[in-house]
Structure formats: C-alpha cells, structure tokens
matplotlib code that plots the C-alpha trace (Angstrom):
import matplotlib.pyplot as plt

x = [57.0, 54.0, 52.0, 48.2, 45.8, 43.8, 44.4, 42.8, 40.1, 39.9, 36.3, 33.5, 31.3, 27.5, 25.2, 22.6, 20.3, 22.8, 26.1, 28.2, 29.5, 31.3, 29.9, 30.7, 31.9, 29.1, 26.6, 28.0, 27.8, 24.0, 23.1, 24.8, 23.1, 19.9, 20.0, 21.4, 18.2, 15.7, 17.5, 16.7, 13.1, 11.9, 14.2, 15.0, 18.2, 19.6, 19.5, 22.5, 26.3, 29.7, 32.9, 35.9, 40.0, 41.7, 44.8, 43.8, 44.4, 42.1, 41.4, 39.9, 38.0, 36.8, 35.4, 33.2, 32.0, 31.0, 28.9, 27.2, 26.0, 25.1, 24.1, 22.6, 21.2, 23.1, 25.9, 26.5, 29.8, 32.6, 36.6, 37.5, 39.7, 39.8, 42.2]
y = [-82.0, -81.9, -85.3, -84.8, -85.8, -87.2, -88.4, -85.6, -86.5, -87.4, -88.1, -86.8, -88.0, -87.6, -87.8, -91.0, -91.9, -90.3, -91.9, -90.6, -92.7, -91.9, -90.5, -89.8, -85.9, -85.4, -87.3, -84.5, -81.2, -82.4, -82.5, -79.3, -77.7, -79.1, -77.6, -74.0, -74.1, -75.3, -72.8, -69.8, -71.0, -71.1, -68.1, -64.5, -64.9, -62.0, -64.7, -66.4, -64.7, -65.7, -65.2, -65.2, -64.8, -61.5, -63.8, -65.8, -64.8, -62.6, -65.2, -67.2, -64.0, -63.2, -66.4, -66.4, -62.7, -64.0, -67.1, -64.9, -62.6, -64.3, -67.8, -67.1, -63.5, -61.8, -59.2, -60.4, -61.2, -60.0, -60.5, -59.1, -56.6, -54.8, -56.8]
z = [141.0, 143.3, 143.8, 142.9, 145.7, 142.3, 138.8, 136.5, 134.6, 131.0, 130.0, 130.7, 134.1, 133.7, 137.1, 136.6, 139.3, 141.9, 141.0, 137.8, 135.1, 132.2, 128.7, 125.3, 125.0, 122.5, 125.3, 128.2, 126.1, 124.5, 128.6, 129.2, 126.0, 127.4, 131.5, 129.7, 127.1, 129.7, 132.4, 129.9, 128.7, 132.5, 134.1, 132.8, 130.7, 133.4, 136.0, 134.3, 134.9, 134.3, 135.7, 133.5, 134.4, 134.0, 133.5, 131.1, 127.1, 125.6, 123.0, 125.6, 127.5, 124.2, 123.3, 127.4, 126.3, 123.2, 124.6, 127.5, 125.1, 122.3, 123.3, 126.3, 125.9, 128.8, 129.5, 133.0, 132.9, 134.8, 134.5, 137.6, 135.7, 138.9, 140.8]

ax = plt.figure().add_subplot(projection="3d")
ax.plot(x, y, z, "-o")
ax.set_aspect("equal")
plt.show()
C-alpha cells in the first residue's frame, strides 16, 4: 500500500481572514451556495462550466448535468467523452 504524503481530509476547511479552520458541513455548503448565487447574480450564467469524468458512473455524470443545467442555468459542461 502506498504511504500518503497527507492524511485525507474529513471535515470541511472554510478560508477566515486568510487561514482555514474547520466548519460544520451545513456551515461549508451555505458558503458555497452563497459564492455560486452571487457568482450568477453579477456574471452571465454562460460564464460558469463544468468538467465531469467519462470514467466515472453515469449516476454520478448524470447528477453534474443535472446541477449545471438546472441550478445554475448553463449547458457548459463537458465529459471529455472524446478521449
């Protein structure tokens, strides 16, 4: 088995006043919630993309599709289905 450089992490870190400290999962996804609503209010929605696997389940390519297009008003996404 190959020895990890770093533990992984198992809350969430939130930036404060240039150093992170940890948060409550509902704390981290409220900020998130906040910088995507704020991001679409002062940008185009266009200007927002995401990348998804090609290798990962379709469950889980279905479920990025679903949140680019519906949550934040876009059909920039891309699954590199090309490769």
């Amino acid at each position: 088995m190959r020895k990890s450089a770093k533990p992984r992490l198992t809350v969430p870190l939130v930036r404060e006043n240039g150093a992170h400290r940890t948060a409550t999962w509902d704390e981290a996804m409220d900020r998130v919630a906040t910088a995507f609503r704020k991001s679409i209010a002062k940008n185009d929605p266009r200007d927002f993309g995401m990348f998804s696997c090609s290798k990962t389940v379709n469950e889980l390519n279905y479920a990025a599709q679903k949140f680019v297009r519906s949550i934040m008003g876009t059909n920039n996404i891309d699954s590199c289905n090309r490769t």
